[in-house]
N, CA, C and O atoms as a MOPAC input file, in Angstrom:
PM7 MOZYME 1SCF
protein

 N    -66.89700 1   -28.38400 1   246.51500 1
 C    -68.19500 1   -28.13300 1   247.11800 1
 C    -68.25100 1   -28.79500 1   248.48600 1
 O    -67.80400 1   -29.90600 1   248.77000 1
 N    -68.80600 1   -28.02900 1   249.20000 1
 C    -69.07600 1   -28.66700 1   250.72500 1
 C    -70.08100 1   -29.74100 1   250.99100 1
 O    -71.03300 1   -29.78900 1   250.21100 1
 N    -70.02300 1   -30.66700 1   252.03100 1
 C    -71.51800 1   -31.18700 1   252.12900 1
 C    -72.37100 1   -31.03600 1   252.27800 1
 O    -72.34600 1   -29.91400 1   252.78400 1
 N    -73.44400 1   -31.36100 1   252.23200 1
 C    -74.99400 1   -31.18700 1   251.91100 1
 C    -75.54500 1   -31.56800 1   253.19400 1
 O    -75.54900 1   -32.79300 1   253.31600 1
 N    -76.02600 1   -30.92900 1   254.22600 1
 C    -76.80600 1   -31.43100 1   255.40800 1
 C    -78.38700 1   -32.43300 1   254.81000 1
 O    -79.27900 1   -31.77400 1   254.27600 1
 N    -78.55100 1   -33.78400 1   254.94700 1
 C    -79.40100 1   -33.65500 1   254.49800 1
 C    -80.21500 1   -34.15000 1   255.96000 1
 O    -79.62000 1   -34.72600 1   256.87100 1
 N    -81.32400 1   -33.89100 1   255.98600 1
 C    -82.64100 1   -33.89800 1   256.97200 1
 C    -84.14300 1   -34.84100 1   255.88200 1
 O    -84.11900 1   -35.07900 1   254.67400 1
 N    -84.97500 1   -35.08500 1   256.63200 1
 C    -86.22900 1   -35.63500 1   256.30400 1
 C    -86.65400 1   -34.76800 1   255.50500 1
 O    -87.09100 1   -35.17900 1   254.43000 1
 N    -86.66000 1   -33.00700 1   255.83500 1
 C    -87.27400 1   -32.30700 1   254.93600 1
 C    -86.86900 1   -31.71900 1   253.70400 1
 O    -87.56200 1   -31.10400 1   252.89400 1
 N    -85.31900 1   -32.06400 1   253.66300 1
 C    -84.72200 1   -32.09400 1   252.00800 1
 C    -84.23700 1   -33.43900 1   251.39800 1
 O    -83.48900 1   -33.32400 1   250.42700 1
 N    -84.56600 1   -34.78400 1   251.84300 1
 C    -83.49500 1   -35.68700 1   251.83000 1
 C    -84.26600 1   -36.23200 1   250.56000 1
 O    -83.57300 1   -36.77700 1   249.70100 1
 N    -85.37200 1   -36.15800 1   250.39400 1
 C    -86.21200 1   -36.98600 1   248.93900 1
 C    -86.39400 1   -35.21000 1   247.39700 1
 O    -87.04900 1   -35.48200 1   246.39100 1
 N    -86.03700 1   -34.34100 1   247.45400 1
 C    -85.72900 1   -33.24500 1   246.95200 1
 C    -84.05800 1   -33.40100 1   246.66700 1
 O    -83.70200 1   -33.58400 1   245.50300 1
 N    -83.34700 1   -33.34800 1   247.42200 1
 C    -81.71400 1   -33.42800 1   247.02500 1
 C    -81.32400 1   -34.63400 1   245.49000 1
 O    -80.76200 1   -34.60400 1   244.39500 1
 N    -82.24400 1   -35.79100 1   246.58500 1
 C    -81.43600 1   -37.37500 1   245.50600 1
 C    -82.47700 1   -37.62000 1   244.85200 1
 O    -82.67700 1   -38.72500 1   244.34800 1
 N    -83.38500 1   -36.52000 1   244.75000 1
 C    -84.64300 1   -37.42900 1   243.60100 1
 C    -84.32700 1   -37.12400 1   242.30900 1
 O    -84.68200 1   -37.81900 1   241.35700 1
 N    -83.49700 1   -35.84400 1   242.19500 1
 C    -83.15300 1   -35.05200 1   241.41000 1
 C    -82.51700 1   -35.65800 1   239.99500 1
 O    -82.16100 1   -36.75600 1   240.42400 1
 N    -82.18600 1   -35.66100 1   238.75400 1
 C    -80.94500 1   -36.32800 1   238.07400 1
 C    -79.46200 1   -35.71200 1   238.54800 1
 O    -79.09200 1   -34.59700 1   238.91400 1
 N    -78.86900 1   -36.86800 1   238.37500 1
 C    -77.26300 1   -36.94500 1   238.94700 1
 C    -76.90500 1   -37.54100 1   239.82500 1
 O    -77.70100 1   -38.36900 1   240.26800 1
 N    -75.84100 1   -37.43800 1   240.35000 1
 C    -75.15700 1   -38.04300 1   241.62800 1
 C    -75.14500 1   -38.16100 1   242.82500 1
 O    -73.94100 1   -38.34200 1   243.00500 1
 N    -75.50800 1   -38.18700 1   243.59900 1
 C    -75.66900 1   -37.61500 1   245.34500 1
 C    -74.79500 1   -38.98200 1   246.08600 1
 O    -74.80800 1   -40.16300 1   245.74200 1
 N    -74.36500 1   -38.59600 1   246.74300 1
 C    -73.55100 1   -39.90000 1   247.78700 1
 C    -74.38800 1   -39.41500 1   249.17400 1
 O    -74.90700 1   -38.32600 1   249.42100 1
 N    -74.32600 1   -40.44500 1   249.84600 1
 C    -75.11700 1   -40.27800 1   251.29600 1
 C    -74.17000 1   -40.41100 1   252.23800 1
 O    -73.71900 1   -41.52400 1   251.96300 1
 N    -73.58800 1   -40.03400 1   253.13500 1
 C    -73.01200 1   -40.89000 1   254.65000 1
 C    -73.58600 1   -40.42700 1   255.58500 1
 O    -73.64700 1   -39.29200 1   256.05700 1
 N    -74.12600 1   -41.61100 1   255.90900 1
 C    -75.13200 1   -41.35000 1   257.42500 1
 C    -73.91400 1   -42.14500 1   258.47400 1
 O    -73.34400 1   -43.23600 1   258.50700 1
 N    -73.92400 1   -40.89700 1   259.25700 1
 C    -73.19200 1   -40.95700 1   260.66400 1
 C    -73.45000 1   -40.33900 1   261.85100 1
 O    -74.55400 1   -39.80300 1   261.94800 1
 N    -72.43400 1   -40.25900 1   263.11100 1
 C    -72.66200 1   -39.81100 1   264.46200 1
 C    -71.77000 1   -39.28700 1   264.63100 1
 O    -70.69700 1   -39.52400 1   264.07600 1
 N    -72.00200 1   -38.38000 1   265.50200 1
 C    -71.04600 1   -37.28500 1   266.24800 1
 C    -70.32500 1   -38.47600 1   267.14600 1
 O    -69.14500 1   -38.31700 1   267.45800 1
 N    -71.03700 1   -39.68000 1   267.56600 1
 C    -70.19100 1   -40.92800 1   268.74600 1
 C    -69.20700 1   -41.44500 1   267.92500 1
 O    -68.02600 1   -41.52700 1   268.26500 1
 N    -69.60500 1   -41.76200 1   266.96300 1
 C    -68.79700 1   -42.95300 1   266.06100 1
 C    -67.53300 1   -42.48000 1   265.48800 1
 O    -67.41500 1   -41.51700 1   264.73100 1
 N    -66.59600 1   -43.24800 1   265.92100 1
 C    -65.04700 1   -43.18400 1   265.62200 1
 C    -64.29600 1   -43.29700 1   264.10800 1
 O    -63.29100 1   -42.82600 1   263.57500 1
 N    -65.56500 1   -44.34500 1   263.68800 1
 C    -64.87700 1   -44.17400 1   262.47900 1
 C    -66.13100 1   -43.32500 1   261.21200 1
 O    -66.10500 1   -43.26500 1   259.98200 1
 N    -66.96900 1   -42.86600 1   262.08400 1
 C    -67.14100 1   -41.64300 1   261.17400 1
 C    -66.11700 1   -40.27600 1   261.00600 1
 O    -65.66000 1   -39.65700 1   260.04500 1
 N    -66.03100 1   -40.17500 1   262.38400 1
 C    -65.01900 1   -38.82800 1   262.28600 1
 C    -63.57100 1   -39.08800 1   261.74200 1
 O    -62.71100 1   -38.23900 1   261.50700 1
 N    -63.48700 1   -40.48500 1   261.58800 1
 C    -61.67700 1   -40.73300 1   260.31300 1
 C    -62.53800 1   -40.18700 1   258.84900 1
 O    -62.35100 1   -39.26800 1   258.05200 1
 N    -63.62400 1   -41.35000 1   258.99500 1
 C    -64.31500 1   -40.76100 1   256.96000 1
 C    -64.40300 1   -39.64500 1   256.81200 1
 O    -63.96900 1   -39.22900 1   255.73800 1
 N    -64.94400 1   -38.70700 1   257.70900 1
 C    -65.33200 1   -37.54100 1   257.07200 1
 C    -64.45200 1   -36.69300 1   256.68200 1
 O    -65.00900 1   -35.91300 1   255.91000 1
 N    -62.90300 1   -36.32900 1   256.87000 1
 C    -61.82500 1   -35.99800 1   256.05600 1
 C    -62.02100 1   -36.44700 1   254.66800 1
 O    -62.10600 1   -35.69300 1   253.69800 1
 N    -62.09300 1   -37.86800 1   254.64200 1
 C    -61.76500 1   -38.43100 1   253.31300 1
 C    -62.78600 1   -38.06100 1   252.49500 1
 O    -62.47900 1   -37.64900 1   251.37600 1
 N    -64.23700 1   -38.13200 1   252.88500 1
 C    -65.52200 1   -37.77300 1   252.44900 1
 C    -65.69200 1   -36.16900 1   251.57000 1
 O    -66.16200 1   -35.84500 1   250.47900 1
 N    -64.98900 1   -35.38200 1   252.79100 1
 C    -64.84500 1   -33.59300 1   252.37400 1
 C    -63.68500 1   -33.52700 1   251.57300 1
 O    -63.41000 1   -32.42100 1   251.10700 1
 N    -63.01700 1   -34.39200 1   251.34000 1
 C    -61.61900 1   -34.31400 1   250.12000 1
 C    -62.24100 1   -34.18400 1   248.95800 1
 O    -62.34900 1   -33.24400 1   248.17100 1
 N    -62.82100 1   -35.79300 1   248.98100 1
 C    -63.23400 1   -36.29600 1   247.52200 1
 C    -65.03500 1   -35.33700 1   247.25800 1
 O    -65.52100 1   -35.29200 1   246.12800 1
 N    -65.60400 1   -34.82400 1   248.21700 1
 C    -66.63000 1   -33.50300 1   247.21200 1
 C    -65.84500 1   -32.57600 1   246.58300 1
 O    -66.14500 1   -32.09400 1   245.49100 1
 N    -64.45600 1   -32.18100 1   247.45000 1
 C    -63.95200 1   -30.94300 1   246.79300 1
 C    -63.24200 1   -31.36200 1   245.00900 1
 O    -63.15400 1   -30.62300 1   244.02800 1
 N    -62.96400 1   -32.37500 1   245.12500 1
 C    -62.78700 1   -33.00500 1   243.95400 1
 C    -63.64300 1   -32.93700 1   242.52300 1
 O    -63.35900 1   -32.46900 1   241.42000 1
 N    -64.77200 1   -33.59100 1   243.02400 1
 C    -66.11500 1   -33.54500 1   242.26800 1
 C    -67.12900 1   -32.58000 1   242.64100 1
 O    -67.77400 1   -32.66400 1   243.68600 1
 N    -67.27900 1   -31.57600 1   241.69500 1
 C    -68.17500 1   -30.55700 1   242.32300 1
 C    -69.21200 1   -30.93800 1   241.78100 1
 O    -70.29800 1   -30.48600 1   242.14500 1
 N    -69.08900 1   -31.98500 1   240.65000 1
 C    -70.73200 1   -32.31200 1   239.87700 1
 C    -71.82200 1   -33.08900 1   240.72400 1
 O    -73.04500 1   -33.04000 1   240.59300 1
 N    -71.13000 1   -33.75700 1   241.55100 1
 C    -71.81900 1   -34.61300 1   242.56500 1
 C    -72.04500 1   -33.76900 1   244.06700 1
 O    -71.31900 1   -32.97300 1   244.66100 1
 N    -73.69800 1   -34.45900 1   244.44900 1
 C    -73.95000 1   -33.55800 1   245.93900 1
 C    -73.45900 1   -34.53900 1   246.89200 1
 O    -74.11100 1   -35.57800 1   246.99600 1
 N    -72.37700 1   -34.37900 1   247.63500 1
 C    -72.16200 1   -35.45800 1   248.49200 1
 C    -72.89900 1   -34.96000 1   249.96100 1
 O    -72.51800 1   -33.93500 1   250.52600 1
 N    -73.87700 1   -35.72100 1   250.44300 1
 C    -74.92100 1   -35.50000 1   251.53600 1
 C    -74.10900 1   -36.05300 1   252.66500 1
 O    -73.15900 1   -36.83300 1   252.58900 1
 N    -74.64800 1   -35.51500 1   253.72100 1
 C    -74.72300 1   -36.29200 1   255.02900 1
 C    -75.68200 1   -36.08200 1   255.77900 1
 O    -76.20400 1   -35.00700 1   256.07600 1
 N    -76.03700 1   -37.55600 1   256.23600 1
 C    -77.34600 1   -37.45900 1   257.30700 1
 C    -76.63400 1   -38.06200 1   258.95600 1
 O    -75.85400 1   -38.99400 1   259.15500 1
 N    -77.17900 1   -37.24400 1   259.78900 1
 C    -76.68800 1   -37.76700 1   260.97200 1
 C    -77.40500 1   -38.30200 1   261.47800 1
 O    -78.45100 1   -37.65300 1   261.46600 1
 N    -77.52100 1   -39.32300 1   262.05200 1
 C    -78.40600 1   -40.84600 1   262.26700 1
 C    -78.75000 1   -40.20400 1   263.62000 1
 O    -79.85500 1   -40.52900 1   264.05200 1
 N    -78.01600 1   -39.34100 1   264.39400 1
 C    -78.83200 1   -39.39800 1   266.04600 1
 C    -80.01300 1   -38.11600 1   265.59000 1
 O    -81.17800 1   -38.29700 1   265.94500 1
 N    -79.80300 1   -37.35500 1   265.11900 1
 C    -80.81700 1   -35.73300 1   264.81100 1
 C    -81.80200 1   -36.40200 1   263.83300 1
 O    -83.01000 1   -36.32600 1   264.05800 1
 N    -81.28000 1   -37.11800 1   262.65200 1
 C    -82.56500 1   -37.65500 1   261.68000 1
 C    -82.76800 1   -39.36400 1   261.59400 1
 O    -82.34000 1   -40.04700 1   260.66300 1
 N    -83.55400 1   -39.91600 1   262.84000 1
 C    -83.56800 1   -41.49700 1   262.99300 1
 C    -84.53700 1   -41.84400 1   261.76200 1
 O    -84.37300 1   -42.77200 1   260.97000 1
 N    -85.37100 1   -41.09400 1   261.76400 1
 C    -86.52100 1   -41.44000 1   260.72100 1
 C    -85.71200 1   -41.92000 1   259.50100 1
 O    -85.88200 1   -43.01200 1   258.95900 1
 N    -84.76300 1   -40.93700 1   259.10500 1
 C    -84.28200 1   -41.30100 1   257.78000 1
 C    -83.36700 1   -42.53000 1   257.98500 1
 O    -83.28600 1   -43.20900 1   256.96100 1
 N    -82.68000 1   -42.98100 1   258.99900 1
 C    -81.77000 1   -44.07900 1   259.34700 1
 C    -83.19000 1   -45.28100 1   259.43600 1
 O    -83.09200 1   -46.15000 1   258.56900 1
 N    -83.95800 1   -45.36400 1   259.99600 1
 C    -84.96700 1   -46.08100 1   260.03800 1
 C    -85.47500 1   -46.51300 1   258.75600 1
 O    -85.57400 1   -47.73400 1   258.63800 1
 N    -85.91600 1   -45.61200 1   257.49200 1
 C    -86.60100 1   -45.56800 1   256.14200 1
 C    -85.64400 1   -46.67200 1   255.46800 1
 O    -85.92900 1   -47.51600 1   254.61900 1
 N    -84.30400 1   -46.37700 1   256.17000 1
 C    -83.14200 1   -47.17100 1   254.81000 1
 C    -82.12800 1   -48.14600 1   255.55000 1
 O    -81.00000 1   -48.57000 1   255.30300 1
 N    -83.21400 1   -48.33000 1   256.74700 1
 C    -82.63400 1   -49.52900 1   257.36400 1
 C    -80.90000 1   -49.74100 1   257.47800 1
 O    -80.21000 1   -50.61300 1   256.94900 1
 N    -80.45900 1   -48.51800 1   258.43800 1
 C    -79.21300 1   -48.10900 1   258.64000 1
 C    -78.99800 1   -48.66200 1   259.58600 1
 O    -79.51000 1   -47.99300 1   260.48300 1
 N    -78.23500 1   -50.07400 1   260.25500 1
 C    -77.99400 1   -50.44500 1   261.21000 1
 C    -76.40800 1   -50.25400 1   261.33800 1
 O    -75.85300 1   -50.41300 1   262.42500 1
 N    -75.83300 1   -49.96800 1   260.38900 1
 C    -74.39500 1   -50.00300 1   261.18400 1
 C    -73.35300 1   -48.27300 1   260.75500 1
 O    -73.55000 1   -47.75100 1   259.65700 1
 N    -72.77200 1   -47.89700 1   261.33600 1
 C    -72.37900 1   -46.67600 1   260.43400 1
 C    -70.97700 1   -46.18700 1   261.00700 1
 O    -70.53900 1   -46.11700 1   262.15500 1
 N    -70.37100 1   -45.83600 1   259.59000 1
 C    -71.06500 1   -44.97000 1   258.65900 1
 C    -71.44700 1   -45.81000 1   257.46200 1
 O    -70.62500 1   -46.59400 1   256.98700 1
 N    -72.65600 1   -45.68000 1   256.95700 1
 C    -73.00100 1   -46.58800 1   255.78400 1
 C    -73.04800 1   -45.08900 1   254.76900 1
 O    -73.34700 1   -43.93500 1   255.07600 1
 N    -72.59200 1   -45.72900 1   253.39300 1
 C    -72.17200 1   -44.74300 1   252.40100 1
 C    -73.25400 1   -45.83400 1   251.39400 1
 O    -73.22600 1   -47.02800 1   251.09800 1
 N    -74.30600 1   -44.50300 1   251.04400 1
 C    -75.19500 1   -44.77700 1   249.60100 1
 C    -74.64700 1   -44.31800 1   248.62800 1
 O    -73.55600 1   -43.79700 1   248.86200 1
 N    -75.00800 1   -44.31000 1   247.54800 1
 C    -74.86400 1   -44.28300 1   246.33000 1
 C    -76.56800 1   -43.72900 1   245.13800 1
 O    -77.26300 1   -44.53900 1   244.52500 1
 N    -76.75100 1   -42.40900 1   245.16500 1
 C    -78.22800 1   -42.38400 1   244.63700 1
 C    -77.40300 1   -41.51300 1   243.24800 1
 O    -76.43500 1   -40.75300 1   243.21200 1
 N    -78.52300 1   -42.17400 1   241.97300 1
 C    -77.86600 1   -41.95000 1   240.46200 1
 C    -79.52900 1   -41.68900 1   239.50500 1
 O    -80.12100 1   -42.49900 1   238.79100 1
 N    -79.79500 1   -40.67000 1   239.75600 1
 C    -80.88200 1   -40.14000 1   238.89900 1
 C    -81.97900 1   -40.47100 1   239.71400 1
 O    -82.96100 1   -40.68100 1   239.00200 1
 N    -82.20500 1   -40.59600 1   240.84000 1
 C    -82.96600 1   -40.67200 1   241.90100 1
 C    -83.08700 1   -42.22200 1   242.47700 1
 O    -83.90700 1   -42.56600 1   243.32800 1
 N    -82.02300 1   -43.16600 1   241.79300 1
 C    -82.08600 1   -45.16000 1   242.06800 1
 C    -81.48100 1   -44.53200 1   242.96400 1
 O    -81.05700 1   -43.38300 1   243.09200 1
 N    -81.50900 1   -45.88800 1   243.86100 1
 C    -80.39000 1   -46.06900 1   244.99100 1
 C    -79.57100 1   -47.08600 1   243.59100 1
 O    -80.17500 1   -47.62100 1   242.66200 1
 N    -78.16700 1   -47.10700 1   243.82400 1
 C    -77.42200 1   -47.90900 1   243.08900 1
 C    -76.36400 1   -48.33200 1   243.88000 1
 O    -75.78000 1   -49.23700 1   243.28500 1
 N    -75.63500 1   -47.98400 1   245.41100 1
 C    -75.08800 1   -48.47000 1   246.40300 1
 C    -75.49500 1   -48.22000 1   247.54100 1
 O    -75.98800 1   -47.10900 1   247.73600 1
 N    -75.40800 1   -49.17400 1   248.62300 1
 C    -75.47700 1   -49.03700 1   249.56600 1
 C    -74.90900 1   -50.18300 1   250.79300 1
 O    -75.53200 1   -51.18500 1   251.14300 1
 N    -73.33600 1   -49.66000 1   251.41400 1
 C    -72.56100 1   -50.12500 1   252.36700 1
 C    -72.47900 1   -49.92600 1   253.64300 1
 O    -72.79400 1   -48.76600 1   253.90800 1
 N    -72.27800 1   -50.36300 1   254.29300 1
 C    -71.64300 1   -50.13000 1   255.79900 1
 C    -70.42900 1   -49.88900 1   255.92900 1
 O    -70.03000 1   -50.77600 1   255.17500 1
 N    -69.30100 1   -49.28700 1   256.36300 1
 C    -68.09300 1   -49.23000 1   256.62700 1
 C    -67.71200 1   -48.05700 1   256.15400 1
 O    -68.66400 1   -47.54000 1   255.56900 1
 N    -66.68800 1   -47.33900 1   256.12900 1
 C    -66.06700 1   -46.47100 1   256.09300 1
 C    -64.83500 1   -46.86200 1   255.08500 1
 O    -63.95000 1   -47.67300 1   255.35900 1
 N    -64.95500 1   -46.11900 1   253.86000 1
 C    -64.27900 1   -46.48800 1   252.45700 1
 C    -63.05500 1   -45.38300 1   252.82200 1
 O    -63.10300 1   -44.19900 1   253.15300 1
 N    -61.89900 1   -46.35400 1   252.60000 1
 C    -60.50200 1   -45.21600 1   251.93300 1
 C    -60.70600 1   -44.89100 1   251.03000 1
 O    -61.70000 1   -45.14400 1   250.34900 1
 N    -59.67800 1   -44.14000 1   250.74500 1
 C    -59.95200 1   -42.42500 1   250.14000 1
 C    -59.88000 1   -43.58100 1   248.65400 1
 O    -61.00100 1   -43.72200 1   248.16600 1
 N    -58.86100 1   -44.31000 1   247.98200 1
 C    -58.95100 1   -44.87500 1   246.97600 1
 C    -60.73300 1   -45.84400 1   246.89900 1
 O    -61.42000 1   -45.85700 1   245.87800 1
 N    -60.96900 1   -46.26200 1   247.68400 1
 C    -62.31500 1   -47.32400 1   247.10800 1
 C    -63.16100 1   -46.45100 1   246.84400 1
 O    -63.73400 1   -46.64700 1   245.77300 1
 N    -63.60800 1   -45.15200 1   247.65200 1
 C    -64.46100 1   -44.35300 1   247.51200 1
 C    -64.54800 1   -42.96900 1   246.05300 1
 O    -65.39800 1   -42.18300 1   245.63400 1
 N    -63.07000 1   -43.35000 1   245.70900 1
 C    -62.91200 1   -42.34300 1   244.11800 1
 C    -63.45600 1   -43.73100 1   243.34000 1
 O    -64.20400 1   -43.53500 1   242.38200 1
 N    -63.04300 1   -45.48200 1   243.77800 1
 C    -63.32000 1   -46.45800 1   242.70600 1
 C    -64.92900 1   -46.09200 1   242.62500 1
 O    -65.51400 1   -45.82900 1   241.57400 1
 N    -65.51600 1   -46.12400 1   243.90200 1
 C    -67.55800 1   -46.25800 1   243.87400 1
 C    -67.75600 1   -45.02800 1   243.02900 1
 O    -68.71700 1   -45.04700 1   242.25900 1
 N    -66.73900 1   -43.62000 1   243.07200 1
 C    -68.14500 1   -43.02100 1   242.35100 1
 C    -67.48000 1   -42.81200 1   240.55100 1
 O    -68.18000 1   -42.24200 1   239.71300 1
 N    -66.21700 1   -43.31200 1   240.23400 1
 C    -66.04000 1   -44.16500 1   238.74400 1
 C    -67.08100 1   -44.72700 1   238.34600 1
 O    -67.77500 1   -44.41100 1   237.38000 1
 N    -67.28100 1   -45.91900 1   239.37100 1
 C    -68.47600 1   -46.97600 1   239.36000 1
 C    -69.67400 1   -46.38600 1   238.55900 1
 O    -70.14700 1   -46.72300 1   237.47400 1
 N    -70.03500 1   -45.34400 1   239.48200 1
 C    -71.96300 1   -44.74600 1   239.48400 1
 C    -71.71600 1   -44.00700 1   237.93900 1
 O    -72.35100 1   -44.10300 1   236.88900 1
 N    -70.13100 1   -43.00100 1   238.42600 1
 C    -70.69300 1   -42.39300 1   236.58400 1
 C    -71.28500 1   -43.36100 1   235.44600 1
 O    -72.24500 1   -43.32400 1   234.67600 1
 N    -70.06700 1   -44.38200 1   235.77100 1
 C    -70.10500 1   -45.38300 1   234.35500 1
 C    -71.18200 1   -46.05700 1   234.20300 1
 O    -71.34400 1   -46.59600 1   233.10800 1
 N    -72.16000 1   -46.20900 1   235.18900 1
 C    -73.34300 1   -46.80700 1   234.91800 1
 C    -74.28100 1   -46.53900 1   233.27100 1
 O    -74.14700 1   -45.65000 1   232.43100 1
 N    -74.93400 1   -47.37300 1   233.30700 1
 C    -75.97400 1   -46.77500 1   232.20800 1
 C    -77.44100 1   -46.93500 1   232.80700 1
 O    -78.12300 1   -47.93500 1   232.58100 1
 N    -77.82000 1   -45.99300 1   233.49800 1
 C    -78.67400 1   -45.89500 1   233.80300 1
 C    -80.19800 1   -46.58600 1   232.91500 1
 O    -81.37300 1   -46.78500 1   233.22600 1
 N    -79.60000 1   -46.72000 1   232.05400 1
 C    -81.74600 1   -47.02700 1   230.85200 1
 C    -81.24700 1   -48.90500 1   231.46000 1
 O    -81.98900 1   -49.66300 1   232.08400 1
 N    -79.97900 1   -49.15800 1   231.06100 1
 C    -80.01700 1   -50.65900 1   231.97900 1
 C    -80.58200 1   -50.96100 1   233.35200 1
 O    -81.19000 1   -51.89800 1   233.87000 1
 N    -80.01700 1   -49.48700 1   233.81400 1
 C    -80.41300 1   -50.20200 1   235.50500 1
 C    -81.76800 1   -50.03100 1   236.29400 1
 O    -82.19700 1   -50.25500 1   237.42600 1
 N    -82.15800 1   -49.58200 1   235.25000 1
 C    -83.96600 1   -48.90300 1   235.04700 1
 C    -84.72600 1   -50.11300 1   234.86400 1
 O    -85.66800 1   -50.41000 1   235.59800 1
 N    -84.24300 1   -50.97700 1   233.67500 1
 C    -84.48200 1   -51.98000 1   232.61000 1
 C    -84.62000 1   -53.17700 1   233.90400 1
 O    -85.61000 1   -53.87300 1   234.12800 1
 N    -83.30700 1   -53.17600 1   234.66400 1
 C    -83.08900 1   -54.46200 1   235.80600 1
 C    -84.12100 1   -54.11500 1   237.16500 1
 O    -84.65500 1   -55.00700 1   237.82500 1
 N    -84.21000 1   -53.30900 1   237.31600 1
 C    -84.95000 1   -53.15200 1   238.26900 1
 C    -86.77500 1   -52.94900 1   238.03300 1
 O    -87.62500 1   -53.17000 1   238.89600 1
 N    -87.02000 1   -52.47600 1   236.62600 1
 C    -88.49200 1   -53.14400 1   236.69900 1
 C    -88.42800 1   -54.43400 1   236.06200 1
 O    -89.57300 1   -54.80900 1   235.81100 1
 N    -87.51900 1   -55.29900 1   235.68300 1
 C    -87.62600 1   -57.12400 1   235.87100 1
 C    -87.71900 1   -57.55300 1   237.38100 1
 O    -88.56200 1   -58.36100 1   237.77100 1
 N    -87.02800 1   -57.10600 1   237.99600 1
 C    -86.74000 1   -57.58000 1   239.43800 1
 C    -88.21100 1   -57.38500 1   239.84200 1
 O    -88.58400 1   -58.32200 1   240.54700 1
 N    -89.31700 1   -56.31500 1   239.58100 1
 C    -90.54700 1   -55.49100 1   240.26300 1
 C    -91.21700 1   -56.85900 1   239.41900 1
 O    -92.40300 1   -56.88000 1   239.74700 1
 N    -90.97800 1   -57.82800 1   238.61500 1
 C    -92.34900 1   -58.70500 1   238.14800 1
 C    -92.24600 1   -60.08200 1   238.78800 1
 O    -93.13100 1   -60.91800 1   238.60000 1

């Protein structure tokens, strides 16, 4: 599967959804976006169960602004509509098959459980 353009006006519709979505917010400037995004369009074609998004930080600031994107490419991680990662840097092709191992294996009713303790 290809990537997912995401914009302000699909970006809370795509990852609110249940399942997987990966984010990489990047620039047409940035050098080491254009190395990730090979590695990025490998590993969707891999996993077709997951929407792997991209937001481009110069066309959609609002959304770089909302999630406090200061450095990029920063790669999220959204799992039944949580955020459950969120990095700066640009992952080889191996760390980025380890993160989304990671997200499947989650158990989500836990990370539901940790995060309204954290809300008291």
């Amino acid at each position: 599967m290809a990537t997912v353009e995401l914009t302000t006006a699909n970006f809370d519709e795509v990852t609110g959804k249940d399942g997987i979505v990966l984010v990489d917010f990047w620039a047409d400037w940035c050098g080491p976006c254009k190395r990730f995004a090979p590695i990025y369009e490998r590993s969707s074609g891999k996993h077709p169960d997951i929407v792997f998004g991209k937001v481009d930080t110069e066309a959609q600031q609002e959304l770089g602004a909302k999630f406090d994107i200061r450095s990029i490419p920063t790669i999220m991680a959204i799992r039944d509509g949580v955020i459950v990662f969120a990095q700066p840097g640009a992952l080889p092709e191996s760390a980025l098959e380890n993160l989304i191992e990671q997200v499947e294996a989650l158990d989500m009713d836990d990370v539901r459980k940790q995060l309204a303790e954290h809300k008291h």
